[in-house]
C-alpha positions as CSV (number, residue, x, y, z in Angstrom):
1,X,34.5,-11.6,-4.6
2,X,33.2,-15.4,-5.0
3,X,35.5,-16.9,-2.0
4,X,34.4,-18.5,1.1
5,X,35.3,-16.1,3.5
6,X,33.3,-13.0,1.6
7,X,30.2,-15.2,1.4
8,X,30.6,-15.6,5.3
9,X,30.5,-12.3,5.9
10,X,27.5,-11.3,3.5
11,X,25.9,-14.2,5.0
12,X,26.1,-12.9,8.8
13,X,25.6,-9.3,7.7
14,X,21.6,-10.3,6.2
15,X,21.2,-10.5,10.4
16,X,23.3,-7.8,11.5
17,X,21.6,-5.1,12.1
18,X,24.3,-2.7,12.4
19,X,24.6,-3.7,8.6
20,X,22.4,-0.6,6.2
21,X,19.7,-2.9,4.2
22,X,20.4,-3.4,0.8
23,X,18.7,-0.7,-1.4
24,X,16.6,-1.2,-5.0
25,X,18.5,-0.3,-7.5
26,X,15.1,1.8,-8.2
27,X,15.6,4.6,-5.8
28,X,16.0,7.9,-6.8
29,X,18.7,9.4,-5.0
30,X,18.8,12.4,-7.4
31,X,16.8,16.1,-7.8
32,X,13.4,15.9,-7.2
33,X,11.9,15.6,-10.7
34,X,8.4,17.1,-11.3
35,X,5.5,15.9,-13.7
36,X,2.5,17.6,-14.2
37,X,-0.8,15.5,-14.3
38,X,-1.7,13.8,-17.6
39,X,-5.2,15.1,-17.6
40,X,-6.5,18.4,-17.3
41,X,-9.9,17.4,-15.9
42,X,-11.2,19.5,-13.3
43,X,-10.8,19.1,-9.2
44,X,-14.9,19.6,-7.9
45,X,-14.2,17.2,-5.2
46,X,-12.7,17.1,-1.7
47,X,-8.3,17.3,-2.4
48,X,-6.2,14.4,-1.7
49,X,-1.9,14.7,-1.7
50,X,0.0,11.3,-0.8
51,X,3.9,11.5,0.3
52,X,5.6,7.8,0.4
53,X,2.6,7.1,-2.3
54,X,4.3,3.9,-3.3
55,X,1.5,3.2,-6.2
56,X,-0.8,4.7,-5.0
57,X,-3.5,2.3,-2.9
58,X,-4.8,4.8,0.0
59,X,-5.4,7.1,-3.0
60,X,-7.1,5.0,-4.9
61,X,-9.3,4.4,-1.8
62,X,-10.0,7.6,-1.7
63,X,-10.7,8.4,-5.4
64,X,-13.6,5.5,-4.5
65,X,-15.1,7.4,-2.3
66,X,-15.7,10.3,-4.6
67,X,-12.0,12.3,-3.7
68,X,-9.7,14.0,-6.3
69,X,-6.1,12.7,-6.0
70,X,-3.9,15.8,-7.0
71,X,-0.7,15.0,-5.8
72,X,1.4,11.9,-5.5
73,X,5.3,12.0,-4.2
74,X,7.8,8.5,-3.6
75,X,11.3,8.2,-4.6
76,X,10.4,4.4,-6.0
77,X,10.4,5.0,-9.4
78,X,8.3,2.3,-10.8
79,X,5.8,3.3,-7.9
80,X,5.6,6.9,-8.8
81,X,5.0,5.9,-12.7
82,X,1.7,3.4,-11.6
83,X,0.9,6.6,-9.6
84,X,1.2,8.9,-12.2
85,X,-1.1,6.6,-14.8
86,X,-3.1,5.5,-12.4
87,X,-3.8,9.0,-10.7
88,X,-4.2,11.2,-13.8
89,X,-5.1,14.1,-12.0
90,X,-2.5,14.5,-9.9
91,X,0.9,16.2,-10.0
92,X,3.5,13.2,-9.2
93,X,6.8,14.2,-7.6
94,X,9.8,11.5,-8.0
95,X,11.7,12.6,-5.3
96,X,13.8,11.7,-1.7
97,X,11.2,13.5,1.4
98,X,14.7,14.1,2.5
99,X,15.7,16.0,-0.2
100,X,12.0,17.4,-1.5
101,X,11.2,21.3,-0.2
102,X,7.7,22.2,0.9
103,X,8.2,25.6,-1.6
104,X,8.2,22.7,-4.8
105,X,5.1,20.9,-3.5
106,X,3.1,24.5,-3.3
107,X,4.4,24.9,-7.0
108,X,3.6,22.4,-8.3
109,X,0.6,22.3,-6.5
110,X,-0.2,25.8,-8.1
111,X,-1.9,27.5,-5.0
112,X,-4.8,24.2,-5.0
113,X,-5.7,23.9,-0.8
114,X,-5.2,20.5,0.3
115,X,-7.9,18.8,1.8
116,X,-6.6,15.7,3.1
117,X,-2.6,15.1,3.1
118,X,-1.8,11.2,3.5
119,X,1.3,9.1,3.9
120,X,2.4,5.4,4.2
121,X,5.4,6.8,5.5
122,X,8.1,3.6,4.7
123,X,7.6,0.9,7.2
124,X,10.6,-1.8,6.9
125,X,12.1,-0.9,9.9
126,X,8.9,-1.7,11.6
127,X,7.6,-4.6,10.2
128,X,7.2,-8.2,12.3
129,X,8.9,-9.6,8.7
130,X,11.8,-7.8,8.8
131,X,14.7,-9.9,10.1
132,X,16.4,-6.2,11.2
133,X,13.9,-5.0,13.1
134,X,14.8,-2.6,15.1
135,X,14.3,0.8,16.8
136,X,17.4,2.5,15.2
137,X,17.1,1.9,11.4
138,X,16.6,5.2,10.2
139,X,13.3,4.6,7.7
140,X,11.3,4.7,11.3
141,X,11.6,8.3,11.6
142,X,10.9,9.5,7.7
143,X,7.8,10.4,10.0
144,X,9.2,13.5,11.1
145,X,9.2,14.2,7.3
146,X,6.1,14.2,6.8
147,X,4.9,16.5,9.8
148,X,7.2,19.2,7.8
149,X,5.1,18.8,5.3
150,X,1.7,19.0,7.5
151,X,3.4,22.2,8.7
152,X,3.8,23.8,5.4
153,X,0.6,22.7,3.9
154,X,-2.0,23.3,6.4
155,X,-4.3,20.6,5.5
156,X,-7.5,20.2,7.3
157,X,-7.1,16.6,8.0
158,X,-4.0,14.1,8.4
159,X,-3.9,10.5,7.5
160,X,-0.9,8.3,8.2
161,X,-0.5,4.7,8.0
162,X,2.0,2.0,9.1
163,X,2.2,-1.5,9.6
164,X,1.1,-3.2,13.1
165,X,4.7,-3.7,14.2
166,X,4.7,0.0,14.7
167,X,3.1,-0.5,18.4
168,X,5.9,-3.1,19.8
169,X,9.0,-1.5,18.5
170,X,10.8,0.5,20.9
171,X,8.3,-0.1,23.4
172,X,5.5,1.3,21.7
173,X,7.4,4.8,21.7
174,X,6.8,5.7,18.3
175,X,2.8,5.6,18.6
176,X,3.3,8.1,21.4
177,X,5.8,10.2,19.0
178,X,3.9,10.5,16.2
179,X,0.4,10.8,18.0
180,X,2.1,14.2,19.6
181,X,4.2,15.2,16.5
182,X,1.0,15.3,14.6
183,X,-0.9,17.5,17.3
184,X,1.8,19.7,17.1
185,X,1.9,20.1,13.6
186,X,-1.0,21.7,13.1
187,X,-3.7,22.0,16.4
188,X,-4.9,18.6,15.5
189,X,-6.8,16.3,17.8
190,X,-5.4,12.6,17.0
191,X,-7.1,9.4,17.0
192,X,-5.1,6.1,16.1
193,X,-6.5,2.5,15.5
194,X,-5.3,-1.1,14.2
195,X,-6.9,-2.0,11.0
196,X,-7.7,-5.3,9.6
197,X,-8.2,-5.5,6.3
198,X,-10.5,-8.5,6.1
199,X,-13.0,-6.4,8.1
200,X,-13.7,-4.4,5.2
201,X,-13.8,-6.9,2.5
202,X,-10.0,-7.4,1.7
203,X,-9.3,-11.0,0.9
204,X,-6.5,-11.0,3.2
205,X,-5.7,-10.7,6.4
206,X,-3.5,-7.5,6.9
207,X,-3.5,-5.1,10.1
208,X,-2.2,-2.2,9.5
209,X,-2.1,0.8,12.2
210,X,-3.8,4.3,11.3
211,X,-3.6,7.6,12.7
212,X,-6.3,10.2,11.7
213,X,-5.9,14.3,12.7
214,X,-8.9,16.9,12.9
215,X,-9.6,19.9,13.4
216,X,-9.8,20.6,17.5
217,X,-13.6,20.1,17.9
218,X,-14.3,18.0,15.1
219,X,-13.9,13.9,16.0
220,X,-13.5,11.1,13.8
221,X,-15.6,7.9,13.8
222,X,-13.9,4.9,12.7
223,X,-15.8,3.0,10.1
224,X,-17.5,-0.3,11.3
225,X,-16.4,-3.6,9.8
226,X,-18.3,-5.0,7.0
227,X,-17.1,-8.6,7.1
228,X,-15.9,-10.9,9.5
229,X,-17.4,-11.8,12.8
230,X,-18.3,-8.2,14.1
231,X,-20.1,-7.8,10.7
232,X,-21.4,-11.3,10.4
233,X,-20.4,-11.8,7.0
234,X,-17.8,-14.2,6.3
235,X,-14.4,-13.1,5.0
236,X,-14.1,-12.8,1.3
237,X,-11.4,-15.8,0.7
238,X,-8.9,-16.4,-2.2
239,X,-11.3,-18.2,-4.2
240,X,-13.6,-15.1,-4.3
241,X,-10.7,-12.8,-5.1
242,X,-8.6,-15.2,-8.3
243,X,-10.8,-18.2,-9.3
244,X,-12.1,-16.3,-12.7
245,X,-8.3,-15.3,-13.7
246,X,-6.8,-17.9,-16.6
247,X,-4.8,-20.6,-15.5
248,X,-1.3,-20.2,-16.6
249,X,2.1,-22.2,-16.5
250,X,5.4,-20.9,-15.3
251,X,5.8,-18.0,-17.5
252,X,2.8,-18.2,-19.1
253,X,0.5,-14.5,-19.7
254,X,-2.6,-13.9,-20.6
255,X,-4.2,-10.6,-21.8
256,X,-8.2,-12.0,-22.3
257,X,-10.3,-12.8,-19.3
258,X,-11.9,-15.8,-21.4
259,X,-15.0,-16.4,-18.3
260,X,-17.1,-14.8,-16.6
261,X,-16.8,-13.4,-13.2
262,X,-17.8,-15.9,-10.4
263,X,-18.2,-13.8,-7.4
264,X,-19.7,-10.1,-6.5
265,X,-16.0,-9.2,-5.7
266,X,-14.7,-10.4,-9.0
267,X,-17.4,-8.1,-10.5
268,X,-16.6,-5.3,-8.8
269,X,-12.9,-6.2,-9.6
270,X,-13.4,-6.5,-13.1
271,X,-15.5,-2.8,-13.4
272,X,-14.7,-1.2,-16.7
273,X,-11.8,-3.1,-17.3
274,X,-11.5,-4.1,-21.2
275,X,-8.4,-6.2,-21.2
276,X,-6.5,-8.2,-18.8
277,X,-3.2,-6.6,-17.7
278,X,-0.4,-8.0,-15.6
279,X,-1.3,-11.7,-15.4
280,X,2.3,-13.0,-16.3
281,X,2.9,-15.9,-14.2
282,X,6.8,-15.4,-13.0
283,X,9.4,-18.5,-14.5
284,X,10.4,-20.8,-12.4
285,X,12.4,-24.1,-12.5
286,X,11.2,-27.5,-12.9
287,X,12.1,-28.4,-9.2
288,X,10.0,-25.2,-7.7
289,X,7.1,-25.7,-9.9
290,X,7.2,-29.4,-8.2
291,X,8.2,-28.0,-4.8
292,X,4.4,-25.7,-5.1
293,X,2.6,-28.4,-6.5
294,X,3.8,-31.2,-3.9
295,X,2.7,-28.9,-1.2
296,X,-0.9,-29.0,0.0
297,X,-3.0,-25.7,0.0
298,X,-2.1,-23.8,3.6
299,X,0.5,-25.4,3.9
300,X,4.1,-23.9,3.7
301,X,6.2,-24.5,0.5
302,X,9.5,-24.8,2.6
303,X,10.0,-26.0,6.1
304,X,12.7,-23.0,7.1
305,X,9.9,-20.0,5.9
306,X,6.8,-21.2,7.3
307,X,5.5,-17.4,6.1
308,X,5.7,-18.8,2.2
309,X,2.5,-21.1,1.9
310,X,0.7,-22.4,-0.9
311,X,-2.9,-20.4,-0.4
312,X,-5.9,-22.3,0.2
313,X,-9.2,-21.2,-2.0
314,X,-11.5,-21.3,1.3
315,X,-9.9,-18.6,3.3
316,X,-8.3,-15.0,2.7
317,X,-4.9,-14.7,2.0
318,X,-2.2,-14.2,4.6
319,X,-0.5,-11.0,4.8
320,X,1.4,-10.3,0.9
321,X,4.7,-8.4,1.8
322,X,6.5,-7.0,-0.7
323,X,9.5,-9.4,-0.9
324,X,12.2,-7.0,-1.1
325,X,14.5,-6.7,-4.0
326,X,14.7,-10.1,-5.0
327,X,12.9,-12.2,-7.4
328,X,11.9,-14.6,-5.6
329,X,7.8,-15.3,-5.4
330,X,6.1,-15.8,-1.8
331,X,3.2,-17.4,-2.1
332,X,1.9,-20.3,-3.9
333,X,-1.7,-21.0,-6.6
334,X,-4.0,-22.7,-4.9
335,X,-4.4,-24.8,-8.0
336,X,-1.3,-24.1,-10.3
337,X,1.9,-25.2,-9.4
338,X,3.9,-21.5,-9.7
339,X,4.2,-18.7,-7.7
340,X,1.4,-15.6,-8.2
341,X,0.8,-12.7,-11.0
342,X,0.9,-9.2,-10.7
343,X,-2.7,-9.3,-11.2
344,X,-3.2,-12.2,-8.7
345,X,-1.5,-10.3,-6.1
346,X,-3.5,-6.9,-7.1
347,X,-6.8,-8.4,-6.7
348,X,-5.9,-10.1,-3.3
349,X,-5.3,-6.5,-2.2
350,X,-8.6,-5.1,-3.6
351,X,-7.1,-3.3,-6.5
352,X,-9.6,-3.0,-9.5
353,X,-8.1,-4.4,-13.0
354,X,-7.7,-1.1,-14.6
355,X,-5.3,-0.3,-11.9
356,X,-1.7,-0.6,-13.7
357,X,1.5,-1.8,-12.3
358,X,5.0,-0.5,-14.2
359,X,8.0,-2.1,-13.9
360,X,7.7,-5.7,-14.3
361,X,7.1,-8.8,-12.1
362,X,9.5,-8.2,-9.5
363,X,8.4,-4.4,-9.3
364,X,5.0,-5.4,-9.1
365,X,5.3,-7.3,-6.0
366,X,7.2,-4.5,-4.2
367,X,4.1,-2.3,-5.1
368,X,1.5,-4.6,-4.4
369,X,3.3,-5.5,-1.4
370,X,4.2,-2.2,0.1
371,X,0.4,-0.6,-0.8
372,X,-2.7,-0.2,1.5
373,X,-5.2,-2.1,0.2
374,X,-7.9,0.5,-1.2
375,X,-11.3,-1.1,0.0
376,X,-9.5,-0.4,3.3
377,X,-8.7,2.8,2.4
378,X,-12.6,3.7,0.9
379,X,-14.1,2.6,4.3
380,X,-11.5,5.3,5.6
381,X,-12.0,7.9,3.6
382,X,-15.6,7.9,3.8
383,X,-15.7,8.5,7.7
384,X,-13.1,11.2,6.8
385,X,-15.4,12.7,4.2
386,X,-18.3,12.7,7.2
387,X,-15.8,15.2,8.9
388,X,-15.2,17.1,6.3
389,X,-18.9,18.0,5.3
390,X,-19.2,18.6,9.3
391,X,-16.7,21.4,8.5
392,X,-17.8,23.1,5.8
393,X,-21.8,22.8,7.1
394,X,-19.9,24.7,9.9
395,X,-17.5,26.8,8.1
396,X,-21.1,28.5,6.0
397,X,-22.7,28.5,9.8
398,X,-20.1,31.0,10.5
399,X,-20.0,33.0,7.3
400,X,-23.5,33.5,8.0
């Protein structure tokens, strides 16, 4: 440790890709453990179970469009906690897919039918920022995972998600795979489409691939953009997202709003939410904070990752990753010379402000990161809900 030769070789092993990814320290390698929901509220609604939940952002799409999220599963541990407060309904599971049976889920589920089963199935091994990228790291096929799971659970419709890079890897092999390992799961016909975020009034520009199963018979529409130039309504930007949040120093917090909302969005962000939580500015030193604020809104913060910019207020956000395991902030304030909150970052991906992130700073960008924005997911689940009422409007046509 510490001489020239070791730093060499960890140096040159960051692009090997023969070389396993360094892991969080937050995985849980162990037993699955179980919790049961902390509410006892009824389910009247349409039934939503997440595996790779990460916090929980296609589920709270969902829960905005009127679903009840009863089961949440990820072997993140701060993740599964913001799922677990954040989704009080719902039976979390902390647990490896690897290492999780389908015989616990049905427990634990206590005999409740799934409606829709959803996964964000992990998608490092995919993604265009991932200096490993290859066809060979083993995250890619955690897919086959879940289609045990579709197997076991029989639910009427399947929802899984990764990130654009998806279609290039391999030769686009994988789209093929899944598409067929999903139809043969369960007689489903499958559709699959790249999302933008932005289209659906994200402030930031994010594709993200999506497959959707049905029932034989029973198609899916994909919903129709709401912003951008299909829709004819500008992108939400930055600005609209942030502006109204308190200016803060490196390190600073704040736990008031102290204004009023400028925008529509920040209105809808803001919805019910008392008390400002996770706005902690992350601590940097003096020669970063002068590194963001020398740097000119759009522009990149350092010339060898052109990726980490300084945002500008007048367009959307690019693509927030979640920055792996290290603390190190990605983009720059518009207007402050530090790196982004928790809260910052939750808002840019459509979060509302009474969603809650565990775990700290660093944790909270792998979450924020790693999550499906949930406006995204609510345009989603609402074209999924269209099928479902199809189904049962079909399934009392046939009782009769």
């Amino acid at each position: 440790m510490g001489d020239g030769s070791s730093a060499s070789e960890n140096s040159k092993s960051v692009w090997d890709k023969t070389v396993q990814v360094e892991q969080s320290r937050y995985i849980w390698h162990g037993a699955p453990i179980v919790h049961e929901p902390l509410s006892d509220d009824p389910c009247t609604n349409f039934t939503v179970a997440e595996f790779f939940s990460g916090c929980g952002g296609t589920s709270k799409g969902f829960e905005m469009a009127g679903f009840d999220v009863v089961f949440g599963s990820d072997y993140h541990r701060p993740s599964i906690e913001s799922f677990r407060h954040n989704h009080k309904k719902a039976v979390t599971i902390l647990a490896d897919a690897r290492r999780l049976r389908a015989d616990t889920v049905l427990d634990a589920l206590g005999g409740r039918k799934i409606d829709v089963l959803i996964a964000g199935v992990p998608c490092q091994g995919f993604s265009l920022n991932n200096r490993k990228r290859w066809e060979k790291d083993e995250r890619n096929f955690l897919f086959l995972e879940f289609m045990r799971f579709v197997r076991e659970l029989g639910p009427r419709i399947v929802l899984l998600e990764n990130v654009s890079g998806l279609r290039s890897t391999a030769n686009g092999s994988f789209v093929h795979a899944i598409k067929a390992a999903i139809e043969s799961a369960g007689d489903y016909s499958v559709t699959h489409r790249m999302l933008n975020a932005a289209d659906y009034g994200v402030p930031q520009l994010r594709e993200r691939i999506f497959f959707v199963g049905t029932p034989r018979g029973f198609s899916f529409e994909w919903p129709e953009p709401t912003h951008g130039p299909i829709a004819g309504i500008p992108y939400r930007t930055v600005f609209d997202a942030i502006s109204d949040l308190p200016k803060l120093e490196s390190g600073g917090e704040a736990t008031e709003y102290g204004r009023d909302p400028e925008t529509e969005y920040q209105v809808m962000m803001r919805h019910r939410s008392k008390k400002l939580i996770n706005h902690v500015a992350p601590r940097h030193p003096e020669s970063t904070i002068k590194k963001i604020g020398a740097t000119k809104p759009g522009d990149p913060i350092y010339p060898r990752f052109t990726q980490r910019i300084r945002l500008s207020w007048q367009a959307p956000s690019p693509t927030q990753v979640s920055g792996g395991i290290r603390p190190q902030y990605q983009f720059g304030h518009p207007e402050q010379p530090r790196g982004l909150t928790v809260r910052e970052r939750a808002r840019i991906q459509s979060f509302p402000d009474t969603f809650s992130f565990h775990g700290g700073t660093v944790q909270g960008r792998v979450q924020t990161g790693n999550a499906v924005p949930p406006l995204l997911a609510k345009a989603i689940a609402e074209s999924i809900k269209n099928v479902l009422l199809i189904l049962e409007r079909s399934n009392r046509s046939t009782e009769r």
